[in-house]
C-alpha positions in Angstrom: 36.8 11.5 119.6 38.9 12.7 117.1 36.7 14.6 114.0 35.9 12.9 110.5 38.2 14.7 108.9 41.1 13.5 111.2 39.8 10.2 111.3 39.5 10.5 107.6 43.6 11.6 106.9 44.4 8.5 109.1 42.3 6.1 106.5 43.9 7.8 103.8 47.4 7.7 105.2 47.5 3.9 106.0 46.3 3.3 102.9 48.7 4.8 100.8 51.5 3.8 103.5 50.7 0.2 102.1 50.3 1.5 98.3 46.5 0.4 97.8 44.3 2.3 95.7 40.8 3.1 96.8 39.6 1.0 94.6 41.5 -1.9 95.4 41.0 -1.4 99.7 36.9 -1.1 98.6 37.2 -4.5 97.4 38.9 -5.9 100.4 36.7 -4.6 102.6 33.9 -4.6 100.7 32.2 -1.0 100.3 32.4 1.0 97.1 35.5 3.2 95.8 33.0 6.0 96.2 32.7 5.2 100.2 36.2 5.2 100.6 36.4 8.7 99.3 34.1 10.2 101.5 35.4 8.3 104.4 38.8 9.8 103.5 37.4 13.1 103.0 35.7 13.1 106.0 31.7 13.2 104.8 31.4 10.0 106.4 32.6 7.4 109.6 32.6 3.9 108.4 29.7 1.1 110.7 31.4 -0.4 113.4 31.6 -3.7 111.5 33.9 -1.7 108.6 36.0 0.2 111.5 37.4 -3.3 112.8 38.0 -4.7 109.1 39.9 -1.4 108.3 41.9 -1.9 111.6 42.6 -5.3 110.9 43.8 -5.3 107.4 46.4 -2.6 108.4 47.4 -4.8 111.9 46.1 -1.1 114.1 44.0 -0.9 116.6 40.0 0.5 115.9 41.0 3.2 118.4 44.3 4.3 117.1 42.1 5.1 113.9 38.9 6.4 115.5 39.1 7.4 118.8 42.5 8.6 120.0 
């Protein structure tokens, strides 16, 4: 399993691959701007439940993200 930070750089790159601020990708999947930082930062790895709502906005497999 890749590390948070890793995991964190390929949050952050899909997100600005689509032009979406933090804010508005907190909304969508419905956590705080705040949680998004520190998933993109690596300080934390979003529940399970968040992992396949992240994947699925950006049409990605959870493990493309998290584990590979």
């Amino acid at each position: 399993m890749p590390d948070s930070k890793t995991i964190g750089k390929r949050i952050k790159k899909l997100r600005e691959s689509k032009n979406m601020s933090q804010e508005i990708l907190a909304s969508v999947i419905n956590v705080s701007p705040s949680t998004i930082s520190m998933y993109e930062t690596g300080e934390r790895i979003p529940r399970d439940e968040t992992k396949i709502k992240i994947a699925k906005l950006f049409n990605v497999s959870v493990s493309s993200i998290f584990f590979e």
